[in-house]
PDB file of N, CA, C, O and CB in Angstrom:
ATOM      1  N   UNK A   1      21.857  34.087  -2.081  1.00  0.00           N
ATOM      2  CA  UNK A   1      20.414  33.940  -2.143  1.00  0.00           C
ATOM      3  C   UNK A   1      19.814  35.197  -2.749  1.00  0.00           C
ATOM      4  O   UNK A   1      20.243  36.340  -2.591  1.00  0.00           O
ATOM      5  CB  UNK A   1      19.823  33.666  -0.742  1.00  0.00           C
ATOM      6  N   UNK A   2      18.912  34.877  -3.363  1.00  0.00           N
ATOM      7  CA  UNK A   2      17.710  35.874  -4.234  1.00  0.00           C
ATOM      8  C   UNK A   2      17.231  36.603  -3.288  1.00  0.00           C
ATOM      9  O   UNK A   2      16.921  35.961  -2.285  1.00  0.00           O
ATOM     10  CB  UNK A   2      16.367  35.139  -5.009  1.00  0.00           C
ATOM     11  N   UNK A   3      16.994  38.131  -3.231  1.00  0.00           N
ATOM     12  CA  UNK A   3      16.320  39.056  -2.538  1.00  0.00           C
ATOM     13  C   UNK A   3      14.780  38.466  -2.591  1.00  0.00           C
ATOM     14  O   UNK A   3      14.107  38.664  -3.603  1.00  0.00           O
ATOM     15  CB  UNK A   3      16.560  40.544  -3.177  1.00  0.00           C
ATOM     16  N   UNK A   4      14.276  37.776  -1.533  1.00  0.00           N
ATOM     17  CA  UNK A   4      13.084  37.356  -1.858  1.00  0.00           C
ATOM     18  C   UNK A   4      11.922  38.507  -0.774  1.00  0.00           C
ATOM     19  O   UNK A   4      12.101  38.795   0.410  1.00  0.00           O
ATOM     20  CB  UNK A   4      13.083  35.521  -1.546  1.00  0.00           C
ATOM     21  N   UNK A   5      10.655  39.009  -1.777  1.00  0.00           N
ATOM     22  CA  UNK A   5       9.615  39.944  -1.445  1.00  0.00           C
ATOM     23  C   UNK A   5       8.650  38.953  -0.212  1.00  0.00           C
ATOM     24  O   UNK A   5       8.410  37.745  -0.242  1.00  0.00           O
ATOM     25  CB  UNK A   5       8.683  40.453  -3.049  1.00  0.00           C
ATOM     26  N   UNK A   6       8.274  39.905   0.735  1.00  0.00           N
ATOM     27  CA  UNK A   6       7.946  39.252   1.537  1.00  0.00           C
ATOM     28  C   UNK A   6       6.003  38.301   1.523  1.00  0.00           C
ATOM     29  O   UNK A   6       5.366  37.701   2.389  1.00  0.00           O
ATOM     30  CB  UNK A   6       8.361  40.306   2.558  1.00  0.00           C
ATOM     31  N   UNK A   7       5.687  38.714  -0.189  1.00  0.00           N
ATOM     32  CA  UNK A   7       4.789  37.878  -0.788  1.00  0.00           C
ATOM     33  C   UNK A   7       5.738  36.520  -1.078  1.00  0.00           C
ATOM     34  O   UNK A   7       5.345  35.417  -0.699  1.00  0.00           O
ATOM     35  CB  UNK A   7       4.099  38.620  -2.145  1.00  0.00           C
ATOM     36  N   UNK A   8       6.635  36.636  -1.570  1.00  0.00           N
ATOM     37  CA  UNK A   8       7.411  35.262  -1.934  1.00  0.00           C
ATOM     38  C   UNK A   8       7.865  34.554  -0.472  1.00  0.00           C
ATOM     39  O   UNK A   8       7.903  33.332  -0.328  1.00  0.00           O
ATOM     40  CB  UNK A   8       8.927  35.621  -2.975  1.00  0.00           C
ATOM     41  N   UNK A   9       8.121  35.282   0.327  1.00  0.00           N
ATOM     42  CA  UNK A   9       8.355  34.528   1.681  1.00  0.00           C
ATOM     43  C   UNK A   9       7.304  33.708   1.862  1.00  0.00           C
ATOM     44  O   UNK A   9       7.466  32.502   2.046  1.00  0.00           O
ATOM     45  CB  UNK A   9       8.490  35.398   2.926  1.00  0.00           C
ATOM     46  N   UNK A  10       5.829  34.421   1.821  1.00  0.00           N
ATOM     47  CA  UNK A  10       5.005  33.875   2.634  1.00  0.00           C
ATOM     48  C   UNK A  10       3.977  32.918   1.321  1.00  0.00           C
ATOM     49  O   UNK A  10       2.960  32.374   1.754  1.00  0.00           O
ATOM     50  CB  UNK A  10       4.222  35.200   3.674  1.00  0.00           C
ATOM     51  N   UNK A  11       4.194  32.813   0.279  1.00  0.00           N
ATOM     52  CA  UNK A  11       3.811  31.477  -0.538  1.00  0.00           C
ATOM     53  C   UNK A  11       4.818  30.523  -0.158  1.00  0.00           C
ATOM     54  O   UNK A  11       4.289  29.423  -0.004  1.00  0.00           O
ATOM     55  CB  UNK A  11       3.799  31.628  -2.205  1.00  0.00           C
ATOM     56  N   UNK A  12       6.621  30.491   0.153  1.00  0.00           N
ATOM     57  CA  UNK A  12       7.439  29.507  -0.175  1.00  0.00           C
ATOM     58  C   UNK A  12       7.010  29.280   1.575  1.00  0.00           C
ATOM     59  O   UNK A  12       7.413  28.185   1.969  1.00  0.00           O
ATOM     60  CB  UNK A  12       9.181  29.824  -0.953  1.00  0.00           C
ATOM     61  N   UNK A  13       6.226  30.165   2.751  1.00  0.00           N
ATOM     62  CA  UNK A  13       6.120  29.139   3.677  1.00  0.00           C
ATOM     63  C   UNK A  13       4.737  28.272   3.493  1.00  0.00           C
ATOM     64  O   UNK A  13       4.347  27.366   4.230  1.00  0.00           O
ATOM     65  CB  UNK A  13       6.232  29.782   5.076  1.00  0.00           C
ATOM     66  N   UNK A  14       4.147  28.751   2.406  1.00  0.00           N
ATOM     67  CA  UNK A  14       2.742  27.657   2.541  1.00  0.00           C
ATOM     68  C   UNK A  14       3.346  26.566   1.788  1.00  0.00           C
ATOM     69  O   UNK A  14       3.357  25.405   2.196  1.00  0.00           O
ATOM     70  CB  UNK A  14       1.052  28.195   1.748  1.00  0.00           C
ATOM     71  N   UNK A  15       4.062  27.117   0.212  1.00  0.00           N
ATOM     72  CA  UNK A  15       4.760  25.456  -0.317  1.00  0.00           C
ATOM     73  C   UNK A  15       5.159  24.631   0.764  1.00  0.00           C
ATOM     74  O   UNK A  15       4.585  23.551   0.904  1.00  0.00           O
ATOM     75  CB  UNK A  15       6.242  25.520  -1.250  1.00  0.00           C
ATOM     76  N   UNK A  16       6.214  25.035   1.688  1.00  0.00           N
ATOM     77  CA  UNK A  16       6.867  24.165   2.748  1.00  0.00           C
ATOM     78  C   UNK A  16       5.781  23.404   3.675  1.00  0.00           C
ATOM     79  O   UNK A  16       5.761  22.179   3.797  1.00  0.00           O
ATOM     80  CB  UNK A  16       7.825  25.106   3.689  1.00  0.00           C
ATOM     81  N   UNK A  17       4.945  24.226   4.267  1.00  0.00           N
ATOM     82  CA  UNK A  17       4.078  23.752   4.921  1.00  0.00           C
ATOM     83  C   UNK A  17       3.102  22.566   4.679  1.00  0.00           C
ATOM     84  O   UNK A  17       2.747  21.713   5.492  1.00  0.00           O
ATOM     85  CB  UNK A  17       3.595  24.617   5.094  1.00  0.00           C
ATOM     86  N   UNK A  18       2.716  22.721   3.257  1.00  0.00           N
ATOM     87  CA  UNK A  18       2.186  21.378   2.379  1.00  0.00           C
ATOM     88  C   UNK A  18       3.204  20.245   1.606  1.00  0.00           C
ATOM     89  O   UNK A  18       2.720  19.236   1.094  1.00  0.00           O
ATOM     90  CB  UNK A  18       1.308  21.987   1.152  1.00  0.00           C
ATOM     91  N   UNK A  19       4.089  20.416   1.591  1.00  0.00           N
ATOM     92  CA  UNK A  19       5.535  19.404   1.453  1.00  0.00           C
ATOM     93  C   UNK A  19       5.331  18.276   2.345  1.00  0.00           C
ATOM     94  O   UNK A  19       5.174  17.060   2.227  1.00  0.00           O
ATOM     95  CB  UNK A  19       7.083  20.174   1.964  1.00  0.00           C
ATOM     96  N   UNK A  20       5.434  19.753   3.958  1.00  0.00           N
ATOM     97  CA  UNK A  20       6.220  18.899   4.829  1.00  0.00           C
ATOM     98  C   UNK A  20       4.465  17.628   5.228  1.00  0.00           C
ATOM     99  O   UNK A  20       4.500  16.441   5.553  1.00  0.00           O
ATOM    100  CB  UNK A  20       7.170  20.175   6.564  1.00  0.00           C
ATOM    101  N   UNK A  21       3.661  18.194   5.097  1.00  0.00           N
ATOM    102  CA  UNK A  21       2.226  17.590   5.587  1.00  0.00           C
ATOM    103  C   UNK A  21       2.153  16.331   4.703  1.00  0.00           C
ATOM    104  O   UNK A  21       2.245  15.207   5.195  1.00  0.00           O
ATOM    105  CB  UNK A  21       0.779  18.687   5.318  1.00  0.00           C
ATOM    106  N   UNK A  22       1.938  16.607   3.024  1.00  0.00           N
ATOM    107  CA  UNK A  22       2.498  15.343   2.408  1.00  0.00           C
ATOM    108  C   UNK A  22       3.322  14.270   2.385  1.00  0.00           C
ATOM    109  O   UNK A  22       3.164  13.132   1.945  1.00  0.00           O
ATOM    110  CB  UNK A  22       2.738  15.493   1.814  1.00  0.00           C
ATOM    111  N   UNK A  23       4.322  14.866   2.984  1.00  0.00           N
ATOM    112  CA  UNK A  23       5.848  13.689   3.229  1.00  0.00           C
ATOM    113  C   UNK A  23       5.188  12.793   4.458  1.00  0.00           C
ATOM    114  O   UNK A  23       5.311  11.569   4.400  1.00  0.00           O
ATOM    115  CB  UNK A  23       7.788  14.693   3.954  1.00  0.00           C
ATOM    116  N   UNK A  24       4.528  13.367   5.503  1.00  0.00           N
ATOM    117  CA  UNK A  24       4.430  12.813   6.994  1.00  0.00           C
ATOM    118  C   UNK A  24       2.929  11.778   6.193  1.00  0.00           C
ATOM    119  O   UNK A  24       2.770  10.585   5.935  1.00  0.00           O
ATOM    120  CB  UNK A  24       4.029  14.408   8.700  1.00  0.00           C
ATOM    121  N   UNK A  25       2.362  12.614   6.086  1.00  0.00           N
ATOM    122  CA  UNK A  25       0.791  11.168   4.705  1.00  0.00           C
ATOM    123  C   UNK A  25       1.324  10.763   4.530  1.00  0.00           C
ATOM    124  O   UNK A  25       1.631   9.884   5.335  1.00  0.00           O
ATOM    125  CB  UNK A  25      -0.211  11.155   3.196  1.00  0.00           C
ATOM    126  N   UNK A  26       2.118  10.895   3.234  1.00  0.00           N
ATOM    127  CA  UNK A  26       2.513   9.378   2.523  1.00  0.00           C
ATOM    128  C   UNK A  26       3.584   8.162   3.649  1.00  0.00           C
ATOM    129  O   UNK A  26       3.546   6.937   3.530  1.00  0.00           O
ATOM    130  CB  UNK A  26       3.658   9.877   0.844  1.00  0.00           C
ATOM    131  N   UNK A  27       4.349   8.835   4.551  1.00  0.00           N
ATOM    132  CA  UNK A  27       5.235   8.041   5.234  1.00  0.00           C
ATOM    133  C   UNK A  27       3.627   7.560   6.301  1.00  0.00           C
ATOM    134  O   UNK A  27       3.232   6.400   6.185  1.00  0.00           O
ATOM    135  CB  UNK A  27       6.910   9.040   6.037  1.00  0.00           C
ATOM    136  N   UNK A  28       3.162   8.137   6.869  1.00  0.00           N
ATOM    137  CA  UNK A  28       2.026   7.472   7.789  1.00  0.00           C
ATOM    138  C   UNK A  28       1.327   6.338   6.947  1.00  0.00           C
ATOM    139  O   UNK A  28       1.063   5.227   7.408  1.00  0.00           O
ATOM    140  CB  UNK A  28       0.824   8.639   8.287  1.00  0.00           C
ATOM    141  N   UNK A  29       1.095   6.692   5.829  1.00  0.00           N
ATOM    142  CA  UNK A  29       0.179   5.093   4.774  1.00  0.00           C
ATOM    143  C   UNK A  29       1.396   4.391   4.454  1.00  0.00           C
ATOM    144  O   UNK A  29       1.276   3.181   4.648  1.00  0.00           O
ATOM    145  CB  UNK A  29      -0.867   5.484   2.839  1.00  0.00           C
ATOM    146  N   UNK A  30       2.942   4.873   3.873  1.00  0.00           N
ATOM    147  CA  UNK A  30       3.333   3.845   4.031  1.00  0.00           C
ATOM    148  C   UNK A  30       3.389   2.500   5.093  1.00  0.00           C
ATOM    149  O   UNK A  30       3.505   1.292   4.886  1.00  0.00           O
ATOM    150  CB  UNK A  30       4.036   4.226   3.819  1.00  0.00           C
ATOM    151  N   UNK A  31       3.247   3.332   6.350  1.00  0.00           N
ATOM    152  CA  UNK A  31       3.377   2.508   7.416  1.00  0.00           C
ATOM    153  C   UNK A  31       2.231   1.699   7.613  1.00  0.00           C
ATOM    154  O   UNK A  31       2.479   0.625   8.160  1.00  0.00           O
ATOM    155  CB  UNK A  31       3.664   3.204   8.526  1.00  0.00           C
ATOM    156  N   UNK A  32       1.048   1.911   7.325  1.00  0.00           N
ATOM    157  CA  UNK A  32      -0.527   1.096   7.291  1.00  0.00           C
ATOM    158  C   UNK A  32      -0.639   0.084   6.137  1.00  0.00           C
ATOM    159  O   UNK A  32      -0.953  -1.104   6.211  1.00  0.00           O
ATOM    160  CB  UNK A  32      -1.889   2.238   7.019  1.00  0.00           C
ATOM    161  N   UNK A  33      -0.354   0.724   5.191  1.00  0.00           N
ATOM    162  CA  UNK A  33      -0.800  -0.394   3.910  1.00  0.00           C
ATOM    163  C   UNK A  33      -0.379  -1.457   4.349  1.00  0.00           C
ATOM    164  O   UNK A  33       0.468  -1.410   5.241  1.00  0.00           O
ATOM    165  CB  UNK A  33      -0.202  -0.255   2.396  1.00  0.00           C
ATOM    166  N   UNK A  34      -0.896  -2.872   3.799  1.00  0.00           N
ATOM    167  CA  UNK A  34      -0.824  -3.932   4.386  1.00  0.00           C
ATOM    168  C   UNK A  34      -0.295  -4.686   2.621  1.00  0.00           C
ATOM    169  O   UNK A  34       0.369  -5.708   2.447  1.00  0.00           O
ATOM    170  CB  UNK A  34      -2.419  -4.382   5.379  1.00  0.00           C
ATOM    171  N   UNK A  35      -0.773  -3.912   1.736  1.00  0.00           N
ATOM    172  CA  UNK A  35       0.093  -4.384   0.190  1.00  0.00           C
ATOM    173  C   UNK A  35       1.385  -3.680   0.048  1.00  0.00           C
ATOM    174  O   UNK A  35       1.456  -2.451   0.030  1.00  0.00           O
ATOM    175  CB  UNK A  35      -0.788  -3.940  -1.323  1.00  0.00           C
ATOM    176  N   UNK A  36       2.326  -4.402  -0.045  1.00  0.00           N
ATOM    177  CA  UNK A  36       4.036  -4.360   0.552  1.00  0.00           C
ATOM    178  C   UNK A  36       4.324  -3.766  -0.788  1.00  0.00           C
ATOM    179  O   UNK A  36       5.310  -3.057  -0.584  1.00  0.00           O
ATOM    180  CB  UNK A  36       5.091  -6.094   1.031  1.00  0.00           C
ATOM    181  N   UNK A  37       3.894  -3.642  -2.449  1.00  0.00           N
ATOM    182  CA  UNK A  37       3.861  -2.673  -3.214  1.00  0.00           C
ATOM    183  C   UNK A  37       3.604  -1.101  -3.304  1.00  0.00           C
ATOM    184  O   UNK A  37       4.361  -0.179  -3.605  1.00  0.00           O
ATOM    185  CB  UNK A  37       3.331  -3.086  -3.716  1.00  0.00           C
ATOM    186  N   UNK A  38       2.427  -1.130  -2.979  1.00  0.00           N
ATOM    187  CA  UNK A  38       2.073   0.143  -2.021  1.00  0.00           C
ATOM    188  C   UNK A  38       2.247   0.817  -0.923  1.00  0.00           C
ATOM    189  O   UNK A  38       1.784   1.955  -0.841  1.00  0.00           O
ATOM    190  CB  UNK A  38       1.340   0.177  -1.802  1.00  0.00           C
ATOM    191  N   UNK A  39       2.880   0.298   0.022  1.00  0.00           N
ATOM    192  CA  UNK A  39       3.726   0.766   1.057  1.00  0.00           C
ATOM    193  C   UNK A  39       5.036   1.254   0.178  1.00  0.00           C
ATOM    194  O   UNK A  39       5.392   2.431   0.233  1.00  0.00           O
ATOM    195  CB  UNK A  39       4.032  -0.457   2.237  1.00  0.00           C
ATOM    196  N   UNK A  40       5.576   0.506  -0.450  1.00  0.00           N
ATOM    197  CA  UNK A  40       6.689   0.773  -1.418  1.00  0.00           C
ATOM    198  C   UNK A  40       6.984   2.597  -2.286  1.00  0.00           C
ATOM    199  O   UNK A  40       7.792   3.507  -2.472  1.00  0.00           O
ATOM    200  CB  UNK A  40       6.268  -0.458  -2.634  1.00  0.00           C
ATOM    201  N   UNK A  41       5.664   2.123  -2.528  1.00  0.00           N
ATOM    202  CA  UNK A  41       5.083   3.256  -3.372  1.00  0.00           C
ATOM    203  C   UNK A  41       5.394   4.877  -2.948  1.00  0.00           C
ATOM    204  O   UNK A  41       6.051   5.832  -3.364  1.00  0.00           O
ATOM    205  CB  UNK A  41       3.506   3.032  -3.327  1.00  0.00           C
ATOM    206  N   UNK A  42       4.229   4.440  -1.545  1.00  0.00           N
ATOM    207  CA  UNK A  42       3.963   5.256  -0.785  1.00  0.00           C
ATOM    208  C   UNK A  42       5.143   6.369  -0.063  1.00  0.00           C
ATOM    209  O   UNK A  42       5.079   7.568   0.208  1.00  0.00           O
ATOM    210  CB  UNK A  42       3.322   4.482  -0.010  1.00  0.00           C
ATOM    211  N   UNK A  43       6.689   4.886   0.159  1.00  0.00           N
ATOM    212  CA  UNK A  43       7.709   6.173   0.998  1.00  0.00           C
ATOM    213  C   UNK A  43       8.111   6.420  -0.303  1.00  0.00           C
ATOM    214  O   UNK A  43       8.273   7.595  -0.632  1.00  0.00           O
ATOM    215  CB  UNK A  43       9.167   5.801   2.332  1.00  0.00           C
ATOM    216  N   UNK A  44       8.308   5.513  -1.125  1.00  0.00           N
ATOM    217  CA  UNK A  44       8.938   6.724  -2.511  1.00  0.00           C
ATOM    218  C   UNK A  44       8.737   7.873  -2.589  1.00  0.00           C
ATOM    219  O   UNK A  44       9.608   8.741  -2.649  1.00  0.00           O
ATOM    220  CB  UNK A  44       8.531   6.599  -3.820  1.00  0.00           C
ATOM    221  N   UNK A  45       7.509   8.045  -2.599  1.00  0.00           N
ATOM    222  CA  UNK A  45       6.607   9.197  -2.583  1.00  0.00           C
ATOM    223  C   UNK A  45       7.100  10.370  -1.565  1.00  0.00           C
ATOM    224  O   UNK A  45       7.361  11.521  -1.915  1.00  0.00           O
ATOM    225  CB  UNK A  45       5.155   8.679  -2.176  1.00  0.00           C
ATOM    226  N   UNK A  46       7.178   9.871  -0.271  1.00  0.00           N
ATOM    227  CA  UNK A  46       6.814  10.689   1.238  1.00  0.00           C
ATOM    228  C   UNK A  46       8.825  10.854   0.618  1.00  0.00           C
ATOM    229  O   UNK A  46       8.941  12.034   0.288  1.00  0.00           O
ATOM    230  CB  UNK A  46       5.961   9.428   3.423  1.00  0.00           C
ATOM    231  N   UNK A  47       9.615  10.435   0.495  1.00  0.00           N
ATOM    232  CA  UNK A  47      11.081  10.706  -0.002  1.00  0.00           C
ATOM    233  C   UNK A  47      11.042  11.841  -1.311  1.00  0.00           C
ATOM    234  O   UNK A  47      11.884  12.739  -1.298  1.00  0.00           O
ATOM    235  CB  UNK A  47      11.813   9.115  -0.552  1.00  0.00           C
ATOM    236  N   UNK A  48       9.935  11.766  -2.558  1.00  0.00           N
ATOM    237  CA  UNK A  48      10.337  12.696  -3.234  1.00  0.00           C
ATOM    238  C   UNK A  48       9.809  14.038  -2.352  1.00  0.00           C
ATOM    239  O   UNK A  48      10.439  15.075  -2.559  1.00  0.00           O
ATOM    240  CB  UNK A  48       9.844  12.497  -4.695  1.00  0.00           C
ATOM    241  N   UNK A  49       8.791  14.084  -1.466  1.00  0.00           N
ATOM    242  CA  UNK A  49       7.929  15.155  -0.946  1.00  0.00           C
ATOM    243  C   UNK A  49       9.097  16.064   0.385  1.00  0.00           C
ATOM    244  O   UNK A  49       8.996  17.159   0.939  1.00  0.00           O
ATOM    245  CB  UNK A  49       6.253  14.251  -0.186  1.00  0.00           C
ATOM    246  N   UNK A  50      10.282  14.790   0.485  1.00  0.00           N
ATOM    247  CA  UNK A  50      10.876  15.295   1.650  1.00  0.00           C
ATOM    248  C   UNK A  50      11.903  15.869   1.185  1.00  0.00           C
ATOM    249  O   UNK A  50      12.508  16.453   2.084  1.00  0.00           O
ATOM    250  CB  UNK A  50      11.184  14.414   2.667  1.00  0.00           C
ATOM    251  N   UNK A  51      12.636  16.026  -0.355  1.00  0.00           N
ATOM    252  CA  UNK A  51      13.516  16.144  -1.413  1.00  0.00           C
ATOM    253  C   UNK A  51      12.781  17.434  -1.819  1.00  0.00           C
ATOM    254  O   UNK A  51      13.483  18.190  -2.491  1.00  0.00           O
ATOM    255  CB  UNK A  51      13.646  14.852  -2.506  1.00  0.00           C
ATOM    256  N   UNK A  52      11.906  17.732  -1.644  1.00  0.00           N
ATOM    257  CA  UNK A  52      11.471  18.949  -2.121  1.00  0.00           C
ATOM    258  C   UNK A  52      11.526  20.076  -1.326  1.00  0.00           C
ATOM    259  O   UNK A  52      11.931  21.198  -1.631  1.00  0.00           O
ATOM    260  CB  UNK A  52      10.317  18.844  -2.498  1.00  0.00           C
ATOM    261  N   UNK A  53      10.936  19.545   0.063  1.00  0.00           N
ATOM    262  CA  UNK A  53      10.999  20.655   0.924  1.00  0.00           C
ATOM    263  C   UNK A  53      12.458  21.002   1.415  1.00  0.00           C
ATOM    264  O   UNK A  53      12.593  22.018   2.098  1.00  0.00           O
ATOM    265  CB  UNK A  53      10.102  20.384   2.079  1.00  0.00           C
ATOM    266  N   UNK A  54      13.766  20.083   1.058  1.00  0.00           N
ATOM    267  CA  UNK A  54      14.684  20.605   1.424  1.00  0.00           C
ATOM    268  C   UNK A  54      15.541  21.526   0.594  1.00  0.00           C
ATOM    269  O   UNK A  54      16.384  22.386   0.848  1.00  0.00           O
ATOM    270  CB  UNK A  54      15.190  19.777   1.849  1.00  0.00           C
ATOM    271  N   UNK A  55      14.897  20.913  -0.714  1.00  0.00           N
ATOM    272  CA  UNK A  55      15.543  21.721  -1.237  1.00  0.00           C
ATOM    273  C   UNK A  55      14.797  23.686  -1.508  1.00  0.00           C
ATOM    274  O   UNK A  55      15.449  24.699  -1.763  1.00  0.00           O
ATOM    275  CB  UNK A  55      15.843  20.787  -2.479  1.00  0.00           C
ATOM    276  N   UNK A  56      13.448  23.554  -1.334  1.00  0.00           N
ATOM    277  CA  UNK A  56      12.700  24.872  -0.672  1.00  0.00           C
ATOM    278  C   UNK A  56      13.467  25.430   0.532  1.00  0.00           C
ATOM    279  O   UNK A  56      13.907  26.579   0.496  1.00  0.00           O
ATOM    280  CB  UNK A  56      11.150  24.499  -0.114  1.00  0.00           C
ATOM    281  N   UNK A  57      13.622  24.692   1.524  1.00  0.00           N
ATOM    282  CA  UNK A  57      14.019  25.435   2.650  1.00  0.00           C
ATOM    283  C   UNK A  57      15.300  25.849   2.215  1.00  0.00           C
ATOM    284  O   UNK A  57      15.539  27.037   2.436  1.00  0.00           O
ATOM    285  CB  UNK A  57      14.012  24.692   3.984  1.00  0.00           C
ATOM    286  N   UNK A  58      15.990  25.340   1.781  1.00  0.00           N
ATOM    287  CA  UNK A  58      17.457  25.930   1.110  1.00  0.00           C
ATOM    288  C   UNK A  58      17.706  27.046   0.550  1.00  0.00           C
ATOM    289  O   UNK A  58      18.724  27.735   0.606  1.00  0.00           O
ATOM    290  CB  UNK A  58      17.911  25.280   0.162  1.00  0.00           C
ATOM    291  N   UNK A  59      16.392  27.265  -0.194  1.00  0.00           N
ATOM    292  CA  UNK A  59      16.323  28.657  -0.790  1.00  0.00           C
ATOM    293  C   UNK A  59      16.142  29.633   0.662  1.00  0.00           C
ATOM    294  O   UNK A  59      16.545  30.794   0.723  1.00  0.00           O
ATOM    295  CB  UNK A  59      14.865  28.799  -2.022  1.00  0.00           C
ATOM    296  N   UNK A  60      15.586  29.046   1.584  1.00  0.00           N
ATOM    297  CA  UNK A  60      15.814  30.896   2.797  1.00  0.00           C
ATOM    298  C   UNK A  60      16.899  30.353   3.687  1.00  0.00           C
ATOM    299  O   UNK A  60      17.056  30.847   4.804  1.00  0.00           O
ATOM    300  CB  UNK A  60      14.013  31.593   4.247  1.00  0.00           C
ATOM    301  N   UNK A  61      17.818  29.155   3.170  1.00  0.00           N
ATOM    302  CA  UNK A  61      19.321  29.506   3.873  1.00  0.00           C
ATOM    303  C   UNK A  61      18.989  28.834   4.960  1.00  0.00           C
ATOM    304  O   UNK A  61      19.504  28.904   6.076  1.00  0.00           O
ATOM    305  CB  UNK A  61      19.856  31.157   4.206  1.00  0.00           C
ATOM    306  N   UNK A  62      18.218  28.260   4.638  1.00  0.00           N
ATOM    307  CA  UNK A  62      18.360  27.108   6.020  1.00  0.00           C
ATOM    308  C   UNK A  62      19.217  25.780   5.759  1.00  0.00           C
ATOM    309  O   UNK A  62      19.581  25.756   4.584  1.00  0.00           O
ATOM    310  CB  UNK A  62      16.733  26.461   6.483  1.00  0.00           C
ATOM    311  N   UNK A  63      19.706  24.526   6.581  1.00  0.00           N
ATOM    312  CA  UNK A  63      20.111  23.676   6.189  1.00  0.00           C
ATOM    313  C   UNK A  63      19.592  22.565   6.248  1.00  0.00           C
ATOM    314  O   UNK A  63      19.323  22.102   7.356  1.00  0.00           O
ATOM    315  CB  UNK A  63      20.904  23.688   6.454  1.00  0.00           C
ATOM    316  N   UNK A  64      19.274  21.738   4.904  1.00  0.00           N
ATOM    317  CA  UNK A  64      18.420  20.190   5.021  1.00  0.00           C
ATOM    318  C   UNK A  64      18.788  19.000   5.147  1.00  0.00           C
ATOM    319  O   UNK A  64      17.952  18.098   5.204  1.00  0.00           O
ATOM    320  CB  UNK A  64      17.768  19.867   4.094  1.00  0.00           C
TER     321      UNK A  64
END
């Protein structure tokens, strides 16, 4: 892992923090929408948002 400055710590915990808030939205509307396209849509979505933050958290050596 990259010597990361403890400015870079504390942006990659706000990225994470808005990942993880997006993934839990889009999976919460997936679960409401009542158009079975858009629910569709929606975990696609809350799956790329959850693909992101793991692979973020990976960078401080955590495991996803």
């Amino acid at each position: 892992m990259t010597n990361l400055t403890a400015k870079d710590l504390d942006v990659l915990s706000h990225v994470l923090t808005a990942e993880e808030m997006a993934c839990k939205k889009a999976r919460i509307y997936a679960n409401t929408l009542t158009d079975a396209a858009l629910a569709q849509e929606m975990e696609r979505i809350a799956c790329q948002h959850a693909e992101r933050f793991g692979a973020l958290y990976s960078l401080l050596g955590g495991k996803s």
